[in-house]
Each structure stands twice: as structure tokens, then as C-alpha cells.
C-alpha positions as CSV (number, residue, x, y, z in Angstrom):
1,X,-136.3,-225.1,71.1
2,X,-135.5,-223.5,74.2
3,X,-132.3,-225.0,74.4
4,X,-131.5,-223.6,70.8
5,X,-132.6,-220.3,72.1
6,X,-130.4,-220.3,74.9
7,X,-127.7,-221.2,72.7
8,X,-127.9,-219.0,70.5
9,X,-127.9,-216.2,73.5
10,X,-124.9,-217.6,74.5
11,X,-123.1,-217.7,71.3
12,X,-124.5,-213.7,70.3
13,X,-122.6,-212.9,74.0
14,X,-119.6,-214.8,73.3
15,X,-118.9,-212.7,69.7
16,X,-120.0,-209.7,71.6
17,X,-117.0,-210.1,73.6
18,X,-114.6,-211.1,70.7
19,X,-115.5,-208.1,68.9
20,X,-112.3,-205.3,69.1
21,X,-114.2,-202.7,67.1
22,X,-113.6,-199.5,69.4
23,X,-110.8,-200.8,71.4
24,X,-108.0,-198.7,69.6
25,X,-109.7,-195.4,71.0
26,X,-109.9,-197.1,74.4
27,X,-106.4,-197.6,74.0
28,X,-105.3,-193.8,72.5
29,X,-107.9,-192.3,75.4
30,X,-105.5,-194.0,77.6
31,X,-102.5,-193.0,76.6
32,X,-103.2,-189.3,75.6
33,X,-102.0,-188.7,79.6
34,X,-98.8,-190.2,79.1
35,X,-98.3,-188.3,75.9
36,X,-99.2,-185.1,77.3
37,X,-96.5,-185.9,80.5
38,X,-93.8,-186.4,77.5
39,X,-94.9,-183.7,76.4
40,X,-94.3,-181.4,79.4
41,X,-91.8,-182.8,80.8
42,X,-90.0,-182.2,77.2
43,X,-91.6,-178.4,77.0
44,X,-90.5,-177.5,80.4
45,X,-86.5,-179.4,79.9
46,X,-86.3,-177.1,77.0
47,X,-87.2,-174.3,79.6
48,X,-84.8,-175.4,82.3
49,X,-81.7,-175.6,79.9
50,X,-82.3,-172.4,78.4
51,X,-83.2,-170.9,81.9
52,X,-80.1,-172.4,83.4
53,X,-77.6,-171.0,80.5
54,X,-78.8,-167.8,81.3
55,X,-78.3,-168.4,85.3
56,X,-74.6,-169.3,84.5
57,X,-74.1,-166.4,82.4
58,X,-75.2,-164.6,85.8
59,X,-72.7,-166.9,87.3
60,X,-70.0,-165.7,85.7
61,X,-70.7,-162.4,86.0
62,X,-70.8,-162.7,89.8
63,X,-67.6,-164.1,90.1
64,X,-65.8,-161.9,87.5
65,X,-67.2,-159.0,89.5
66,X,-66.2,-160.7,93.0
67,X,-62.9,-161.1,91.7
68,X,-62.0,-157.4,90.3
69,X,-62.5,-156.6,94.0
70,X,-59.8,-159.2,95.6
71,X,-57.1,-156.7,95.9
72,X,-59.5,-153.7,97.4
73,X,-60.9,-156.3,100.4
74,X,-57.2,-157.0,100.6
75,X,-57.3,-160.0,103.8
76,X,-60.9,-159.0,104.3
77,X,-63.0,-162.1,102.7
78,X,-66.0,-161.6,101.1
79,X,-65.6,-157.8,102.1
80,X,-68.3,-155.5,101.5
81,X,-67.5,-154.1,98.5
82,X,-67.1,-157.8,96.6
83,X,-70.7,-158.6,97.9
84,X,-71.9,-155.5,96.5
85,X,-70.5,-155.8,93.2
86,X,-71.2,-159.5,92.4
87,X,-74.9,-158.7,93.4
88,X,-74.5,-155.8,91.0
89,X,-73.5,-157.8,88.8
90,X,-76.6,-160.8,89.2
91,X,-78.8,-157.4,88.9
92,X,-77.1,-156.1,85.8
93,X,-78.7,-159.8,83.7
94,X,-81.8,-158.6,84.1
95,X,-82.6,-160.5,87.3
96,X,-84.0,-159.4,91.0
97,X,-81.3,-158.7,93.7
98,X,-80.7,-161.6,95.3
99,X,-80.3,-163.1,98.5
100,X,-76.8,-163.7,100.3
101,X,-75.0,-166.2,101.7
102,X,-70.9,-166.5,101.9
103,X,-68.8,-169.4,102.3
104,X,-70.9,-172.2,101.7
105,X,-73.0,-170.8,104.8
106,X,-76.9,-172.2,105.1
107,X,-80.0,-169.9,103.7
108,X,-83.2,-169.6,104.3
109,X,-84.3,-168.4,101.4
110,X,-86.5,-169.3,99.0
111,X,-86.3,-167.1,95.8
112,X,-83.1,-166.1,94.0
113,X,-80.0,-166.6,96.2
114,X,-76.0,-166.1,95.5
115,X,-73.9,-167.9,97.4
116,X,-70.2,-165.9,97.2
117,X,-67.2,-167.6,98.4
118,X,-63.8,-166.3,98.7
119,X,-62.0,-168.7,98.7
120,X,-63.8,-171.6,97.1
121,X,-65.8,-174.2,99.1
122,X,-68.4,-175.6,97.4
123,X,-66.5,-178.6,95.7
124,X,-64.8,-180.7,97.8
125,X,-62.2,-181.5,94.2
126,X,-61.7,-177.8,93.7
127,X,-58.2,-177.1,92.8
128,X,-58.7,-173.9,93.9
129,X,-60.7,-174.6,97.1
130,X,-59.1,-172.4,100.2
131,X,-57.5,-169.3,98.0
132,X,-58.6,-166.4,98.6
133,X,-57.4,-164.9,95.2
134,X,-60.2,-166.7,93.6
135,X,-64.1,-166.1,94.2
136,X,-66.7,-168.9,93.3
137,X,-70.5,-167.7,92.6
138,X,-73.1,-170.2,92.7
139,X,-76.5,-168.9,92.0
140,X,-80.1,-171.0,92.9
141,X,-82.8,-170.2,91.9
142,X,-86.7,-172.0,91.6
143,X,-87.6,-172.5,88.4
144,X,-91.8,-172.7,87.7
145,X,-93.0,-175.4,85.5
146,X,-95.5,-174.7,83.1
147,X,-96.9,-177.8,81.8
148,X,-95.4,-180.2,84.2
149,X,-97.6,-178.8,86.7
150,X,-100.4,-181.4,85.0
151,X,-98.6,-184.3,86.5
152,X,-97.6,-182.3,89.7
153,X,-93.9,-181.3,89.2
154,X,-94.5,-177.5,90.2
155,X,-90.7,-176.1,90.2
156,X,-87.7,-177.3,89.6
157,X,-84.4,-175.9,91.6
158,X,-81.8,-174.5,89.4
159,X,-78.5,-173.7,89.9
160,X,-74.7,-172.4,88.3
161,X,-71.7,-172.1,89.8
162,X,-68.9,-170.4,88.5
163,X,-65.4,-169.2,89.4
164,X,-62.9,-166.5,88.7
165,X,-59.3,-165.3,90.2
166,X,-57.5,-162.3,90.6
167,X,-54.9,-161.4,87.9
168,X,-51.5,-160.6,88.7
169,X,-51.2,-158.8,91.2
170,X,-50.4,-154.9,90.8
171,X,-47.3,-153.7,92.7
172,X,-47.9,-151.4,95.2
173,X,-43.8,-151.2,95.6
174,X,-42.3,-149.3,92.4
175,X,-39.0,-147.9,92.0
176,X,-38.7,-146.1,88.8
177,X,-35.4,-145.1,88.1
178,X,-34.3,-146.7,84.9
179,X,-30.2,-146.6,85.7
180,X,-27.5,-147.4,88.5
181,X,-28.5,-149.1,91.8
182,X,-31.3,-147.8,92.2
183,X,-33.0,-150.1,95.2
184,X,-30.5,-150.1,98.8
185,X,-31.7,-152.2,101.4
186,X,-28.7,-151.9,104.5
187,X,-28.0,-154.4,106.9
188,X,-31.0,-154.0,109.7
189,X,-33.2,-153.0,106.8
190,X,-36.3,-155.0,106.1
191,X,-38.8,-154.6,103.4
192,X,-42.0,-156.8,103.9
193,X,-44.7,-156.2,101.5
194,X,-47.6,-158.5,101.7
195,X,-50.0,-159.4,98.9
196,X,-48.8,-157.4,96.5
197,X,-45.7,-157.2,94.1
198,X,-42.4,-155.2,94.1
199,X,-40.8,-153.1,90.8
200,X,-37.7,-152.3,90.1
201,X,-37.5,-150.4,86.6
202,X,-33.5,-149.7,86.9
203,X,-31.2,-152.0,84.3
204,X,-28.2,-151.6,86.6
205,X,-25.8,-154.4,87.7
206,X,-27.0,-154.5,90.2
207,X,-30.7,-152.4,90.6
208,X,-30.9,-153.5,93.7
209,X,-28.3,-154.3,96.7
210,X,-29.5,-156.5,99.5
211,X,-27.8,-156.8,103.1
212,X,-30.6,-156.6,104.9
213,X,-34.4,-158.5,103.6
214,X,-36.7,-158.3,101.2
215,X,-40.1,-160.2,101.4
216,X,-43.0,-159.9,98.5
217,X,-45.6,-161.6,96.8
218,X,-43.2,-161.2,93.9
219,X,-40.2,-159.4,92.9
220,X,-39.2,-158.2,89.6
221,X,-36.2,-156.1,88.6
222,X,-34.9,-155.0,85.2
223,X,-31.2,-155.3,85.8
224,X,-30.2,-157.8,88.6
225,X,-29.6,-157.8,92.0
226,X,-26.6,-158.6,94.9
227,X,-28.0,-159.9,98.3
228,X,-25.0,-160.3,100.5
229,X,-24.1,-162.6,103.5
230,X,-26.7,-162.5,106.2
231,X,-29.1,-160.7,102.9
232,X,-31.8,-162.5,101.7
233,X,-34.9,-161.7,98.6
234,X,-38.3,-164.1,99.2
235,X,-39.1,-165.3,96.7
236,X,-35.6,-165.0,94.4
237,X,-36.1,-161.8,92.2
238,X,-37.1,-162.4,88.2
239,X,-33.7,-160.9,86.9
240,X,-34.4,-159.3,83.8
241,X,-38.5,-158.5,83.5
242,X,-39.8,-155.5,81.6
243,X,-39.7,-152.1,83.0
244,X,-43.6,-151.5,84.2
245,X,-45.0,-148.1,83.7
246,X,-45.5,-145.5,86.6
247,X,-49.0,-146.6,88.0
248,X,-49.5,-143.3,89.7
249,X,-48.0,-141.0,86.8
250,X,-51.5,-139.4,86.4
251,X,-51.3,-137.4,89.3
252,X,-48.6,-135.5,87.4
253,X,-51.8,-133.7,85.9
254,X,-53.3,-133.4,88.9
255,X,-51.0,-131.5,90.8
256,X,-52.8,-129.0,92.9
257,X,-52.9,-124.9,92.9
258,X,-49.8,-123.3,94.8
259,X,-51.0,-120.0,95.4
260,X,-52.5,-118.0,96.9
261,X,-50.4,-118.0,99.7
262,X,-52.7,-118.4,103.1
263,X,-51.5,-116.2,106.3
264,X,-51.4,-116.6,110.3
265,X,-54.9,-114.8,110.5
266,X,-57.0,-115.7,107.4
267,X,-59.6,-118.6,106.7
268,X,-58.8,-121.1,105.8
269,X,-55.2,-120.9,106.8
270,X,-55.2,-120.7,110.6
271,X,-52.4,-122.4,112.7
272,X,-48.7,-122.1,112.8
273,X,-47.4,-119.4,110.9
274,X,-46.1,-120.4,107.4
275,X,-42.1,-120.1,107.0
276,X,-41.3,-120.4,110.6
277,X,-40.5,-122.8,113.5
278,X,-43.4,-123.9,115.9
279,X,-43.8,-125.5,119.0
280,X,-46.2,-126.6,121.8
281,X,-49.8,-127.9,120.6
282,X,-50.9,-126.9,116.9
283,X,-53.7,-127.2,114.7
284,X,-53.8,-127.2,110.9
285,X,-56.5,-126.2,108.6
286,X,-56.2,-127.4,104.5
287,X,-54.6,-124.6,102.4
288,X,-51.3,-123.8,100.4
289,X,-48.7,-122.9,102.9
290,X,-45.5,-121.1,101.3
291,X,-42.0,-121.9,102.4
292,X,-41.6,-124.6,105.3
293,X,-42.5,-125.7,108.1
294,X,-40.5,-126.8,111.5
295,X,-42.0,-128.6,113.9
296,X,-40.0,-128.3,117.4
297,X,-38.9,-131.1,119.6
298,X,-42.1,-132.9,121.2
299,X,-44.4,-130.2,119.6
300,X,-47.8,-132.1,118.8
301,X,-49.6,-131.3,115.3
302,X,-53.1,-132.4,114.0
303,X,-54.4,-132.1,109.9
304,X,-57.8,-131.3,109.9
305,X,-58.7,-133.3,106.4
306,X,-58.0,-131.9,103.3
307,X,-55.5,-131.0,100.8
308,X,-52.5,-129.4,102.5
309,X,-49.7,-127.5,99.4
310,X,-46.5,-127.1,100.7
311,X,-43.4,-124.7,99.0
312,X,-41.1,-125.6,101.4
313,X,-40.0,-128.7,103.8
314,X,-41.9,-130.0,106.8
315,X,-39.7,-130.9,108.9
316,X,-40.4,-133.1,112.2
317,X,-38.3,-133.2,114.7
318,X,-37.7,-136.1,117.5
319,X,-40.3,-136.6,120.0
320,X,-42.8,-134.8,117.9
321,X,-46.4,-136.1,116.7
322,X,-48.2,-135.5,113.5
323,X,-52.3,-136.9,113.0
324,X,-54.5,-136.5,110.6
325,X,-57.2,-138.3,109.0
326,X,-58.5,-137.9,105.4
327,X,-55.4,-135.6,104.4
328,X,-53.3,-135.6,101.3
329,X,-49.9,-133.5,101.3
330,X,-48.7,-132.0,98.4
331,X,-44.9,-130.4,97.8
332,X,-44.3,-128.3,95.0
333,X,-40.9,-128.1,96.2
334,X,-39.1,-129.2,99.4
335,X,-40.3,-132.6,100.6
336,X,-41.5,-134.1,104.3
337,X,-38.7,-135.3,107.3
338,X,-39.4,-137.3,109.6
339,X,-36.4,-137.5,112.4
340,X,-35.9,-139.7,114.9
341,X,-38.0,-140.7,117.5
342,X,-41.2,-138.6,115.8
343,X,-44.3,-140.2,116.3
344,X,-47.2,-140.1,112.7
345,X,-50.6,-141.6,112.6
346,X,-51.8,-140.1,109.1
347,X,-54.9,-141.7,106.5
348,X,-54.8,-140.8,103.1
349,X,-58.7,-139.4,102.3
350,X,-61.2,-142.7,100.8
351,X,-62.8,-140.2,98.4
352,X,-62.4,-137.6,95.7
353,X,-59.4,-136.8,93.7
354,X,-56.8,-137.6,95.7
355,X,-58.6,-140.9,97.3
356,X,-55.6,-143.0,98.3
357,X,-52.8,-140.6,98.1
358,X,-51.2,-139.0,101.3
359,X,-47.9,-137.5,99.9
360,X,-46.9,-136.5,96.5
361,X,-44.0,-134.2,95.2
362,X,-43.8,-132.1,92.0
363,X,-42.7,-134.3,89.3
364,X,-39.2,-132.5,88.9
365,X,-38.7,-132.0,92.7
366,X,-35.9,-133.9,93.6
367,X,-35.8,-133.4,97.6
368,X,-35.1,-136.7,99.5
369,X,-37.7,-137.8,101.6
370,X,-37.0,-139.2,105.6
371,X,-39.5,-141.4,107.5
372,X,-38.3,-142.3,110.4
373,X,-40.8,-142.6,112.6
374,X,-41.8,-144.7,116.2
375,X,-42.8,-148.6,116.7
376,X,-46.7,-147.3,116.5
377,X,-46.3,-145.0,113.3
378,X,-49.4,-144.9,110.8
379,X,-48.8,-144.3,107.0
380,X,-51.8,-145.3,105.3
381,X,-51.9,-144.4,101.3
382,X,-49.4,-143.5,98.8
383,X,-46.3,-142.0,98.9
384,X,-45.3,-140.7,95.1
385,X,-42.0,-139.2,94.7
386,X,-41.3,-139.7,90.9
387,X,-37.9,-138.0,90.9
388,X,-36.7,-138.1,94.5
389,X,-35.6,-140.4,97.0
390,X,-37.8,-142.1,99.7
391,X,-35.4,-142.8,103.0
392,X,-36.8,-145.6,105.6
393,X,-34.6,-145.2,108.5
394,X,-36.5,-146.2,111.8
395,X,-39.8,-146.8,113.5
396,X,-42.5,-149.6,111.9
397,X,-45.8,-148.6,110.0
398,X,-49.1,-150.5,111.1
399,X,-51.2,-149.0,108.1
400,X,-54.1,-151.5,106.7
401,X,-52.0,-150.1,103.1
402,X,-49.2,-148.2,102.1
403,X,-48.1,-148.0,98.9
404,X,-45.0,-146.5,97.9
405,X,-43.7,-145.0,94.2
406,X,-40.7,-143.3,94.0
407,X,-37.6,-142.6,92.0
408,X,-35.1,-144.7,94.7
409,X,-35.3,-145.9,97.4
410,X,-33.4,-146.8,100.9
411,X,-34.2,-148.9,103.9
412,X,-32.2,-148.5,106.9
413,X,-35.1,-150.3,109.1
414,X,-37.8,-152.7,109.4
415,X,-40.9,-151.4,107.3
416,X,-44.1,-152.9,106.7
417,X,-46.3,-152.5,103.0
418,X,-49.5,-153.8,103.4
419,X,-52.3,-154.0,100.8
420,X,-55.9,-154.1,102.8
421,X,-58.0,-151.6,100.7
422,X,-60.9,-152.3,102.2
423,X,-61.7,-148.7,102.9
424,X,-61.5,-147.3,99.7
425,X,-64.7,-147.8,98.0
426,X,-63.4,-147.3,94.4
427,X,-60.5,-149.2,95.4
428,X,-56.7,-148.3,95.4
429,X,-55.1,-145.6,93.1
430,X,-52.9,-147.9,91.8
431,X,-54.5,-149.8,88.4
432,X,-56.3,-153.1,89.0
433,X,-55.0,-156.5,88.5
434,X,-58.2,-157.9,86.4
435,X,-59.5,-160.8,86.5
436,X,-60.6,-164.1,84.5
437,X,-63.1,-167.1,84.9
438,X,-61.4,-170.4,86.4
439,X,-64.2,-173.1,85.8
């Protein structure tokens, strides 16, 4: 009997232990943390992608922004006014201003960060990789997890990278008149104009004559042109392209006041008497001066800044030196000569209405223009002569930019166009080049 007993105990265990009533909640119990990591992980995906479109978006607008300003940091990379707009830009989505870091350079930080290269260095494949006319924008940023957090994921990194390049260039070398040969560069002559283009509006046969040299980022001309033995155009002109139209023509409405007339004695006009020759050491105060001025042999004459008006010629004679910094000259008739041997070191303002302009003529004043100044000459901003022509006969220019528009023009000596805008905060007064998004 005690054996049955004891059998019977054993047999009671053994179906115990074959009974799976229960074990299918065992099993779900078990698996409910597994489901719940799916889950997450598929919540928190959706919130990455979505999170990440709206980063590029960012992206893109960074780089369009850092783009629009290639031409205003001119050879200046990642200048200051390209940093400040692609942050703008970052800002202007909605997000925090973020940190900085250019040219694939190492950060330390750990929130929101654009990286801004110009040129391109993030991907070693980059067709574009090394060109400064193209800005790339990659934006990082830590991304929270919500759920995920359950199985210990608590951010994610996130990133976008995009990349845009400068338009065409503009020209910051125009020659508007539409007939004849209307471009004259002599033997000895040199026209370099770096990172920008050159116009030629005239139709003629040929618009412009070459003995001398002619170096651009491009050259375009409506007619054709004739470049001589010992004469050479870099790259060849585009024979043939569309006349563009005057980029500066809206100072034709913006032609300043030529009257009242200031004196010898009265504020703000002090200085050289107005009409008349002058010599020695001279200061000039902003103002409208009537008639002309002559500046004697080795006299030496500063611009306080401001607006000078001018209804006569001012005329420089050798050995003489004109400065001034932040000044714009305006002729509502009669024009500015510079002779031999004169000496100018003259900035065009970075601000207000004539920001980027330093000499302009009266739209129907046809007075020729001279500059012929030394090896160390400044001419820094625009020279606008829409009916008149511009003579280059001596010296060099070391401006950061010149640009020059003008009805014709001659070159009887090495001059220099360059295109660093840099200091101009609302860029140069000629119209931008635009941009568009690369990759």
C-alpha cells in the first residue's frame, strides 16, 4: 500500500509538470519588453526622419545663404558676413543659433552646431571639393529619444549636409556703348580683372581692339573683337552675347543736390576756394563746390568723408596727392583728371546711399575721365560714367575692389579690377549673382 501511495505521488508530480495551462502568459509576459523596444525604436525612427527632413531643410538654407555672399567675401573664405547669414539663415527655421565651426575644423560642442565650408571639404568624392564658389552646410545636431530611453538609447546624433554655388558671376567691368569700337586696349595696356566678368554692350566689328591684354573671369562682347600681334584676351571673348543692362543705372535717380553753392568761409564748405587753383597742404570738407578745382604740382589734398558735388573739373596735377576715406564724388558737369605722376589713395563709403560708389557723372555729361596715377594708387569702389569716356593711362591700383561702368573705355597701362567686397556689409552696388543648391 505504501508503494501505491508513493506511486501515485509520483505520477500526480509528473502531470503536474506536463501541464501547459498558463504557460502562454509566461510567454506574452516575456515578450511584452521586446514588443515595447519595437515599439520605440519604431516611434522614435519616425521622429528621427521627420526631425532630420527638417534639419536639411535648415541645410539648405545655410548654404543658399553662404552662397549669396561668395562675391561680397570676394578671396576672403568663410568671411564674416557668409557666417553671419548662413546662421541667419539656421535661425530663420525656427531653430537656436548655433555653434560654428568652418572647414571641416573640430568642435566642441555639444548642442546644435553648423559646420560652413567654403570650399567644400567634408566628402572626400565631392566634385566640388576645393572651390571656393560653392559653400557646403552640414548641420548636427542631438536628437532626444522618447521611448527608446526604456532600453537605454538616450539621443541619437543627427545630421544634413547640403551644398550651394554662386551664380554667374556679375561683371564688375561694363562698357555700355551700344556702337563702334567702343573697348581700346593699346599696346602696354593691361586689363586684369579677377573674379568677376567683363561687358561689352557695343555691336561693332570690332567692339573691342586688343594690342595690349585682357584677363577676366569671363569676357563677353556683343559685336566682336581684333587682338593683334603681341595682343592677347584670357579666356577668348564670347563673340556675339546679349547686351546686359547697366547694373549701376539707378544712381541716375540718385544724383545728388547741386546747389547751394558753399564758399571759402562758410560751414560746411571750408578749404580751397571753389573755381580756383590751389597749392601747398589742403583740406576738404563734403559740400557742393561750383566750377573746378586745380590742384598745383605736388600740392597734397585730403576728403574728409562724405559726399563731395562738383560743377566743374578736378584736376590733379603731377606729383600731387589726393586721400580720402569714406567719400563719394559727384560731377554734374566736368569730370576728375588725374595727370602723370599724381599720387590717390581714395575708399568709396561701406554705408548709406552711395555705399560702394566713389565717382559718378551726370548721366548726359560727356567729359572724359583721366587716371593716371602712381605704382601705389588706391581706387576702391565704383567709377560710373554712363555717357563719357574712362582713360587708364599710368600708375597701378591696389584697391581690395574697383569696379568700373562707363560709356568707353581706354587702357594705355597696366590696371588692376579686383572684386574683394568684404567691407561692404550689404555687399557691392552692383546686382548679385544668386545662387542654387548643388547636392
Amino acid at each position: 500500500m505504501r508503494n501505491k501511495d508513493l506511486y501515485n505521488s509520483i505520477a500526480r508530480k509528473i502531470a503536474f509538470l506536463r501541464n501547459d495551462s498558463g504557460q502562454t502568459l509566461v510567454v506574452v509576459v516575456l515578450s511584452m519588453g521586446m514588443l515595447l523596444a519595437f515599439m520605440a525604436l519604431a516611434f522614435d525612427v519616425g521622429q528621427f526622419l521627420y526631425t532630420r527632413r527638417q534639419l536639411q531643410t535648415a541645410a539648405d538654407a545655410a548654404a543658399m545663404a553662404g552662397a549669396l555672399e561668395v562675391q561680397i567675401c570676394g578671396t576672403t573664405r568663410n568671411c564674416t558676413a557668409m557666417q553671419t547669414a548662413a546662421k541667419s539663415a539656421i535661425t530663420e527655421q525656427g531653430y537656436a543659433t548655433p555653434g560654428l565651426v568652418t572647414q571641416c575644423g573640430t568642435t566642441t560642442s555639444t548642442g546644435l552646431t553648423l559646420e560652413l565650408n567654403n570650399a567644400p571639404c567634408a566628402v572626400a568624392s565631392d566634385p566640388n571639393k576645393g572651390n571656393a564658389n560653392y559653400v557646403e552646410a552640414v548641420v548636427f545636431m542631438p536628437q532626444p529619444t522618447l521611448l527608446a530611453k526604456l532600453v537605454g538609447l538616450s539621443s541619437v546624433n543627427l545630421y544634413a549636409r547640403s551644398e550651394a554655388g554662386a551664380g554667374v558671376s556679375p561683371s564688375c567691368l561694363d562698357v555700355l556703348a551700344p556702337s563702334n569700337t567702343s573697348t581700346t586696349v593699346n599696346s602696354g595696356g593691361a586689363i586684369t580683372v579677377t573674379g568677376c566678368r567683363m561687358t561689352v554692350n557695343s555691336n561693332g566689328t570690332p567692339a573691342l581692339m586688343v594690342n595690349g591684354s585682357v584677363s577676366a573671369q569671363a569676357v563677353d562682347i556683343a559685336g566682336t573683337d581684333t587682338v593683334n600681334s603681341g595682343g592677347s584676351v584670357t579666356p577668348s571673348a564670347v563673340i556675339g552675347a546679349p547686351p546686359v543692362t547697366d547694373p549701376l543705372y539707378k544712381l541716375q535717380s540718385e544724383e545728388p543736390s547741386t546747389g547751394p553753392c558753399g564758399t571759402t568761409t562758410s560751414s560746411p564748405y571750408r578749404g580751397a576756394p571753389n573755381n580756383q587753383s590751389v597749392s601747398g597742404t589742403v583740406a576738404f570738407t563734403p559740400g557742393v563746390y561750383c566750377g573746378g578745382i586745380n590742384l598745383n604740382s605736388n600740392t597734397t589734398a585730403s576728403f574728409g568723408a562724405g559726399t563731395y558735388v562738383f560743377t566743374g573739373t578736378m584736376n590733379v596735377n603731377s606729383g600731387s596727392s589726393i586721400t580720402g576715406n569714406g567719400v563719394t564724388f559727384y560731377f554734374s558737369s566736368g569730370t576728375l583728371t588725374m595727370n602723370s605722376a599724381s599720387h590717390a589713395n581714395l575708399v568709396a563709403p561701406t554705408s548709406g546711399t552711395y555705399a560702394g560708389v566713389l565717382m559718378f557723372q551726370n548721366q548726359t555729361d560727356s567729359s572724359a575721365s583721366n587716371l593716371d596715377g602712381d605704382s601705389t594708387s588706391v581706387w576702391q569702389g565704383a567709377f560710373y560714367l554712363p555717357d563719357a569716356q574712362l582713360t587708364l593711362n599710368g600708375g597701378s591700383n591696389l584697391a581690395a575692389y574697383t569696379i568700373l561702368d562707363v560709356y568707353q573705355l581706354m587702357v594705355n597701362s597696366p590696371f588692376t579690377l579686383n572684386s574683394n567686397y568684404s567691407s561692404l556689409p550689404n555687399g557691392p552696388p552692383i546686382p548679385s549673382s544668386g545662387a542654387a543648391l548643388a547636392e
